[in-house]
Backbone as a ProteinNet text record, in pm:
[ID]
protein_1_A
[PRIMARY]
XXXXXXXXXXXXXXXXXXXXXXXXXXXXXXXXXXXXXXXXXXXXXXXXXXXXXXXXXXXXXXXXXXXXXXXXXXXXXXXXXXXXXXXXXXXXXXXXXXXXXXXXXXXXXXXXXXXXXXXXXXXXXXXXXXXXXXXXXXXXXXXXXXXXXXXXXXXXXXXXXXXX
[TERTIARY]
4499.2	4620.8	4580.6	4610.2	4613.6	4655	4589.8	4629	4782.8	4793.1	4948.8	5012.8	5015.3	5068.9	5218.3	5340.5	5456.5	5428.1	5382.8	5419	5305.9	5168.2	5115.9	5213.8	5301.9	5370.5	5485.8	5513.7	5684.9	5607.7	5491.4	5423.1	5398.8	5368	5321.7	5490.8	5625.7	5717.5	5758.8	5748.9	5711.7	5681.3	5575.8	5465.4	5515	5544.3	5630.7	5709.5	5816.6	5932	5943	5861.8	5840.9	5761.2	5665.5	5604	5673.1	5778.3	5902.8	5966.5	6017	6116.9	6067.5	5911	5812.9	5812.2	5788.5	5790.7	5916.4	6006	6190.6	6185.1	6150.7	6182.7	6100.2	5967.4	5910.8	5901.4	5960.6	6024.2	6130.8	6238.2	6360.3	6326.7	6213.9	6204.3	6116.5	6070.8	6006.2	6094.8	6219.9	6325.4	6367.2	6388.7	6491.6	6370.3	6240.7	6192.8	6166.9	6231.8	6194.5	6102.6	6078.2	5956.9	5943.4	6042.8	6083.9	6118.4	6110.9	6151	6323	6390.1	6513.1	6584.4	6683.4	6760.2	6904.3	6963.2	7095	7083.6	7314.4	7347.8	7410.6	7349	7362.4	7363.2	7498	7534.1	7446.7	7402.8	7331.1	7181.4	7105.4	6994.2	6874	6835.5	6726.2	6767.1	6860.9	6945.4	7002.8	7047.1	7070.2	7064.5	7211.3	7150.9	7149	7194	7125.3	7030.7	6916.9	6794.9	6719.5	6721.1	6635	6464.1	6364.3	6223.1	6184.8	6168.3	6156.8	6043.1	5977	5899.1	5961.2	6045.4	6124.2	6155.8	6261.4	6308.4	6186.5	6075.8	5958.9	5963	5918.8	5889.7	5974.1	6079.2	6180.7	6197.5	6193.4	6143.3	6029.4	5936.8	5804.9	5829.4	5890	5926	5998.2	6111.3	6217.3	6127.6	5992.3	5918.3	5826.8	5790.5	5699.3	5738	5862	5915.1	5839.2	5871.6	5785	5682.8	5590.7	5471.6	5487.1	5612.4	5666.8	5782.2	5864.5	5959.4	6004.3	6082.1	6078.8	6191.9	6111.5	6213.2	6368.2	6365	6506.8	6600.6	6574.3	6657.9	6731.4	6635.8	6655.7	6752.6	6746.8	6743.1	6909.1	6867.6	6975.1	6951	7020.2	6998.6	7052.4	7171.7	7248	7174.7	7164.2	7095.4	6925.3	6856.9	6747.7	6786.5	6880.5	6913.3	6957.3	7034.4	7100.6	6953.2	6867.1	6767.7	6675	6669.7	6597	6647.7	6792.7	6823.2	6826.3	6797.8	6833	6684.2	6613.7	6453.2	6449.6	6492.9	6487.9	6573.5	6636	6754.5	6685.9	6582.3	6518.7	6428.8	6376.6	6234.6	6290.9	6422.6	6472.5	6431.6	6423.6	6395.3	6480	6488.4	6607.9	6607.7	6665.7	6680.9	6733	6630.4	6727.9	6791.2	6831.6	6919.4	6848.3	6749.1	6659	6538.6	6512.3	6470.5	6492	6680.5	6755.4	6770	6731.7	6723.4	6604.4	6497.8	6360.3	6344.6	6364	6358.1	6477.1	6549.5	6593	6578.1	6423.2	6315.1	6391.2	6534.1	6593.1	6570.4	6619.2	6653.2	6703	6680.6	6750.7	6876.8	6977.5	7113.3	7163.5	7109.2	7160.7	7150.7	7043.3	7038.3	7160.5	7153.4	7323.7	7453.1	7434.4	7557.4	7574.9	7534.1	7497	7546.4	7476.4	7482.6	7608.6	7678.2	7836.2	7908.6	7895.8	7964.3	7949.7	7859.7	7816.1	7909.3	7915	7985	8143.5	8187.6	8328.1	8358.6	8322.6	8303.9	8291.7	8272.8	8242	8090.2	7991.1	7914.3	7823	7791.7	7714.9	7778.3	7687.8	7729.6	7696.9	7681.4	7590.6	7605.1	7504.1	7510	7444.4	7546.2	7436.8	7315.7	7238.8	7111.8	7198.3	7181	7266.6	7148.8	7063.8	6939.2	6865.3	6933.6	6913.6	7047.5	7139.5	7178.5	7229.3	7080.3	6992.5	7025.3	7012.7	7010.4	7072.3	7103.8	7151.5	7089.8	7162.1	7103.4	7183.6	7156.5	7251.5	7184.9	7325.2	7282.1	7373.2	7372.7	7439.2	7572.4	7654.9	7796.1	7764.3	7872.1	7841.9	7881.9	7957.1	8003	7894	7825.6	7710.7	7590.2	7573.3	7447.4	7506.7	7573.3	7639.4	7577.2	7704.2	7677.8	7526.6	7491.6	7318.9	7275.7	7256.7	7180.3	7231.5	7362.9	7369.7	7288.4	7287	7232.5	7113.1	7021.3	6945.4	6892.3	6965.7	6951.3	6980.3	7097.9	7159.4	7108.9	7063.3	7000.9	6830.6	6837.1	6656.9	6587.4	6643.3	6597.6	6477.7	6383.4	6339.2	6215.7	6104.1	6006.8	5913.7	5832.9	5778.9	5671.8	5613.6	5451.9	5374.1	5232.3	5106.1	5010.7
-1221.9	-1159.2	-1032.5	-1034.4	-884.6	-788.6	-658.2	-558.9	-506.1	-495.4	-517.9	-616.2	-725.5	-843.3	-808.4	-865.8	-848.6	-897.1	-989.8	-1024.9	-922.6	-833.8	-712.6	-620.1	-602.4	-494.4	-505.1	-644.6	-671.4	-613.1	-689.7	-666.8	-522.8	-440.4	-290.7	-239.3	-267.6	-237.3	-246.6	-326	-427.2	-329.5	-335.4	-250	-95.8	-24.2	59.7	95.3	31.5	9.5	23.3	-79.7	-63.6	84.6	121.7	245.8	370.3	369.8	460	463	310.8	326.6	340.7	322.6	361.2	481.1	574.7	750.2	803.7	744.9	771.5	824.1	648.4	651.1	778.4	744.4	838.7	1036.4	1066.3	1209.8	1200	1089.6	1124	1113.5	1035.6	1080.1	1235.7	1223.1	1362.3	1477.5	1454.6	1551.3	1622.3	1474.3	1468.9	1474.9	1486.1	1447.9	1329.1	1225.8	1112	1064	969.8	906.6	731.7	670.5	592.5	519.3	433.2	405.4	440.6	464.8	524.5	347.5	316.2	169.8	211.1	169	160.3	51.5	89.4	9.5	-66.3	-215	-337.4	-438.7	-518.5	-565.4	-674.3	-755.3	-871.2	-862.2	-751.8	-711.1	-751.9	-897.9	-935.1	-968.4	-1018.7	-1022.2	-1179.1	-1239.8	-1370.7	-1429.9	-1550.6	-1699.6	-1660.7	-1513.9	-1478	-1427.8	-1442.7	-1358.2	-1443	-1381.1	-1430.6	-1374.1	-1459.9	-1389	-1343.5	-1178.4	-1093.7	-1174.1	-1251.7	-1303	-1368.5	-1445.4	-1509.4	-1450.4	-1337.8	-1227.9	-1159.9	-1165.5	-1083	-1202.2	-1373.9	-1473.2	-1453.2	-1472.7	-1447.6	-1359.7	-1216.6	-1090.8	-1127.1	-1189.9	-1220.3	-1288.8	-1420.5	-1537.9	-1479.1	-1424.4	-1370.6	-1275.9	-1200.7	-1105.3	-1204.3	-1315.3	-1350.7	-1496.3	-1478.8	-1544.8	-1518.1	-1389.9	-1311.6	-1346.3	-1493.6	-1536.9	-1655.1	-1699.3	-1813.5	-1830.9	-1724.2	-1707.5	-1559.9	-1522.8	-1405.5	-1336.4	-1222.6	-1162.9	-1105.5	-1047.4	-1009.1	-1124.5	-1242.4	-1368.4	-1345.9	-1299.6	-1336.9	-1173.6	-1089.9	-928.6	-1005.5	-951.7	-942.3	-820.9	-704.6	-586.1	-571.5	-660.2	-636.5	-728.8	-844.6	-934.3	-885.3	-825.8	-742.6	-650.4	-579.9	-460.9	-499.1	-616.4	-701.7	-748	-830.5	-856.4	-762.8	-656.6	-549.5	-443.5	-482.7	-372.7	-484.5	-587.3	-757.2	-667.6	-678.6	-712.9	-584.2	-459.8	-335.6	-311	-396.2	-412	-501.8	-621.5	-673.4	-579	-534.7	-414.1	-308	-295.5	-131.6	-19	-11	41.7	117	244.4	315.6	293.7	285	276.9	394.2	508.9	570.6	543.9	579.1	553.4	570.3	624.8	626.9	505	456.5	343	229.8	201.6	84.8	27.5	204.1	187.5	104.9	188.9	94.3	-41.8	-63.9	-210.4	-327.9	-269	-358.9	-347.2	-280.1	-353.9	-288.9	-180.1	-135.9	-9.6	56.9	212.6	276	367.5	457.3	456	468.3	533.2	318.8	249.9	90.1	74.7	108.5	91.9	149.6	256.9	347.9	303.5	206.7	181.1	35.5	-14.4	-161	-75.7	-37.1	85	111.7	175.6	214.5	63.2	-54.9	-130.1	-231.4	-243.6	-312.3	-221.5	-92.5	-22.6	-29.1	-57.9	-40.2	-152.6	-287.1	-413	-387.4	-332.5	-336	-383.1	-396	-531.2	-404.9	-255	-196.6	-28.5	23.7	158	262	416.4	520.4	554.3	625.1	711.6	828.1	934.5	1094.1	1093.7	1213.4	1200.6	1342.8	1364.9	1417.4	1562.4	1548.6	1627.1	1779	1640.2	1674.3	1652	1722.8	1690.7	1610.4	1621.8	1591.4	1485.7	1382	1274.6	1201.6	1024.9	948.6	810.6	726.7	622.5	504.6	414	275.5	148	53.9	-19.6	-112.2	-234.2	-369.1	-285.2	-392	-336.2	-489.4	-511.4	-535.6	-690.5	-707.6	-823.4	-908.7	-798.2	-855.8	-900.9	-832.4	-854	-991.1	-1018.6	-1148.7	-1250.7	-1164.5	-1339.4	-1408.2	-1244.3	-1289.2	-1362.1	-1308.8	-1412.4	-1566.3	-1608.4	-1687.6	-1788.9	-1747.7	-1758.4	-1746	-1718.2	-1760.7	-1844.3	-1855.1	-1969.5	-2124.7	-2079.2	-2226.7	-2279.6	-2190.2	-2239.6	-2199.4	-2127.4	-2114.9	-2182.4	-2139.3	-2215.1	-2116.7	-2165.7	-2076.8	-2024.3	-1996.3	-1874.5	-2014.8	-1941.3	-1996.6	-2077.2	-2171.9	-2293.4	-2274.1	-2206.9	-2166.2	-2268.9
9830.9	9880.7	9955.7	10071.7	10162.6	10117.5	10119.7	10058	10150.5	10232	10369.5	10353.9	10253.3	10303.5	10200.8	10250.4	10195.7	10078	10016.4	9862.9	9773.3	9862.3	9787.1	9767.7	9857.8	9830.1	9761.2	9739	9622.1	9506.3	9502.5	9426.1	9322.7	9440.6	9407.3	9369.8	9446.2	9419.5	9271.1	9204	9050.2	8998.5	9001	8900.4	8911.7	9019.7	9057.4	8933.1	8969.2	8893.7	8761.1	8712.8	8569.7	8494.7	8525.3	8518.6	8563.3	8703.5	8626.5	8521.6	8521.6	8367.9	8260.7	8210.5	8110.2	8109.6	8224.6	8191.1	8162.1	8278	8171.1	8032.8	8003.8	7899.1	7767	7799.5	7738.5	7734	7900.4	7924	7827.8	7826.6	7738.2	7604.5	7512.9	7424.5	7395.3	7419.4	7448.3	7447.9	7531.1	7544.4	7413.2	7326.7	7206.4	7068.2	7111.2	6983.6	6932.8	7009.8	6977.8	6924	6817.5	6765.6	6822.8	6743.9	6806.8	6954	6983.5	7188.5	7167.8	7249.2	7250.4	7238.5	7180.6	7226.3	7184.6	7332.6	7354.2	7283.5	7262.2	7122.9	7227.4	7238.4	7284.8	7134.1	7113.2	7042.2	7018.6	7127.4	7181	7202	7196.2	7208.6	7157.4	7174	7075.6	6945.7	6921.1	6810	6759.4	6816.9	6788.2	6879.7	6929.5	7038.8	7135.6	7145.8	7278.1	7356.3	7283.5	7261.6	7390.4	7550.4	7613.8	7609.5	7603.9	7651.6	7728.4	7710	7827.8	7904.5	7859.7	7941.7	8070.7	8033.7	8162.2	8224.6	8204.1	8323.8	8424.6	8346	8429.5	8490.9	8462.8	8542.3	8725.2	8668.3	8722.3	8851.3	8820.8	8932	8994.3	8909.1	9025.1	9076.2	9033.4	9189.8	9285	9208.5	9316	9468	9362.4	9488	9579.3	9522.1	9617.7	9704.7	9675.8	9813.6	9971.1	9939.8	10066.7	10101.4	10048.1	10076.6	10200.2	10130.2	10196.2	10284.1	10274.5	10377.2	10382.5	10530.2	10558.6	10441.9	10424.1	10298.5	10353.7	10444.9	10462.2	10482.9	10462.4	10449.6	10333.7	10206.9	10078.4	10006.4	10086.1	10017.1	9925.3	9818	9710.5	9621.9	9655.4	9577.6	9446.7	9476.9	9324.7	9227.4	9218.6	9166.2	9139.6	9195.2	9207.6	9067.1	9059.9	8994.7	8832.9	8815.6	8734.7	8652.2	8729.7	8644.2	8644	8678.5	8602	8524.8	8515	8403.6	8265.7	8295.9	8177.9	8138.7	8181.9	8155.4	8044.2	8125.1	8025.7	7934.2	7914.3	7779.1	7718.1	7718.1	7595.7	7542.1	7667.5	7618.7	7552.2	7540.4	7490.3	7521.7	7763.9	7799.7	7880.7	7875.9	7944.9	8143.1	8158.3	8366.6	8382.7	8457.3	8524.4	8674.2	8712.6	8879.7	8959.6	9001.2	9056.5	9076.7	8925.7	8869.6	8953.8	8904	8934.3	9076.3	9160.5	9315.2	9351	9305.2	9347.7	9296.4	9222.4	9145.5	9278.8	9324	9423.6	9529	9539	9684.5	9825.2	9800.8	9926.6	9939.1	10033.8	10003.2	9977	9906.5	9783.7	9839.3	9956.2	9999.7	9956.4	10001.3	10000.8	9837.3	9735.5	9614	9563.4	9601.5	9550.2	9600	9708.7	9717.2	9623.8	9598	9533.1	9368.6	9338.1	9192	9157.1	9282.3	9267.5	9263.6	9367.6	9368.9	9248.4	9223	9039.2	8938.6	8930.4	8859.7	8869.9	8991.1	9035.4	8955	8997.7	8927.3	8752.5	8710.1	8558.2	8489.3	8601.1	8561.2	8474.9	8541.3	8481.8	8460.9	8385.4	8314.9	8345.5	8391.5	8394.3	8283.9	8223.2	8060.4	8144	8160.3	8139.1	8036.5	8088.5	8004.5	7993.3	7843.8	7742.5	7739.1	7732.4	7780.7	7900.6	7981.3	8142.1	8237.2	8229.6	8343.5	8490.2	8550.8	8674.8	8677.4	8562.2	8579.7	8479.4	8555.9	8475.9	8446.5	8333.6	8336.3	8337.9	8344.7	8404.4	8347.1	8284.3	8186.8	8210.9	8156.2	8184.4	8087.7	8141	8040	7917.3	7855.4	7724.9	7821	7868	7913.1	8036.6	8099.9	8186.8	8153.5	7975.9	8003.6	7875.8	7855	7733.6	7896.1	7991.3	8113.4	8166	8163.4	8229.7	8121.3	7991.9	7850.5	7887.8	7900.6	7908.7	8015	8101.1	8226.5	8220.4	8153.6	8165.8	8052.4	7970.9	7839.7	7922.2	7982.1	8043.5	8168.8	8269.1	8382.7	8404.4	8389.3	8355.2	8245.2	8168.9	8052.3	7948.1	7846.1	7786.1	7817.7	7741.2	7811.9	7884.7	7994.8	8078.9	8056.4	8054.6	8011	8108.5	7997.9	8089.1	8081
[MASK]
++++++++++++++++++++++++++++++++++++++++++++++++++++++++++++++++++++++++++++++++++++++++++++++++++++++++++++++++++++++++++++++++++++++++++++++++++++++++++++++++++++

């Protein structure tokens, strides 16, 4: 793979992404003292039949990035859906998103991520939580009803963790 080539860089976007929401998370415990990883109270969270394998959702974001190998990506740009399965992914991990986060993880630019952010929110599909802490910033989370639809969804059409 080319170090320039579009699916290096979904790529690097990925890895990106996740390693923000890893320091998030760990600045906000840090904030509070935390010992523990911080976990929003998600009813559904690794918990019973709806328990998808974060493995799949990662499957998942990576196909979704390396389309870009095989066809031109701005065919495919889906920011909200981008954003949806990476806040799924960090709700199995019991990983906080901040907004900033949720922007990069959908591969656009920060002013298009925010508008996607607000319009997911207007919709109900997702949440901001102030950081109770800080101010500065916030964080954004499936609502209770989105992330029930996504589990389903991917129980029912994906199906379960991936065969290596």
């Amino acid at each position: 793979m080319k170090e320039d080539s579009p699916e290096a860089k979904a790529e690097l976007l990925l890895q990106l992404s996740k390693e923000v929401s890893r320091i998030a998370g760990s600045l906000a415990q840090l904030s509070i003292g935390a010992e523990q990883p911080l976990r929003p109270n998600y009813p559904f969270s690794n918990q019973n039949e709806f328990d998808v394998p974060i493995e799949r959702v990662e499957w998942l974001i990576r196909a979704r990035r390396n389309r870009a190998r095989y066809l031109t990506p701005e065919l495919f740009a889906d920011p909200a859906w981008d954003i949806l399965l990476d806040l799924l992914r960090a709700e199995i991990a019991h990983e906080r998103v901040s907004v900033s986060s949720a922007c990069i993880a959908a591969a656009v630019p920060q002013t298009t991520g925010l508008r996607w952010l607000r319009t997911l929110e207007e919709h109900g599909l997702v949440v901001r939580q102030c950081d109770l802490h800080d101010a500065r910033r916030s964080f954004v989370l499936l609502s209770q009803e989105t992330s029930i639809a996504l589990r389903r969804y991917f129980l029912e059409v994906v199906g379960g963790p991936p065969t290596d």
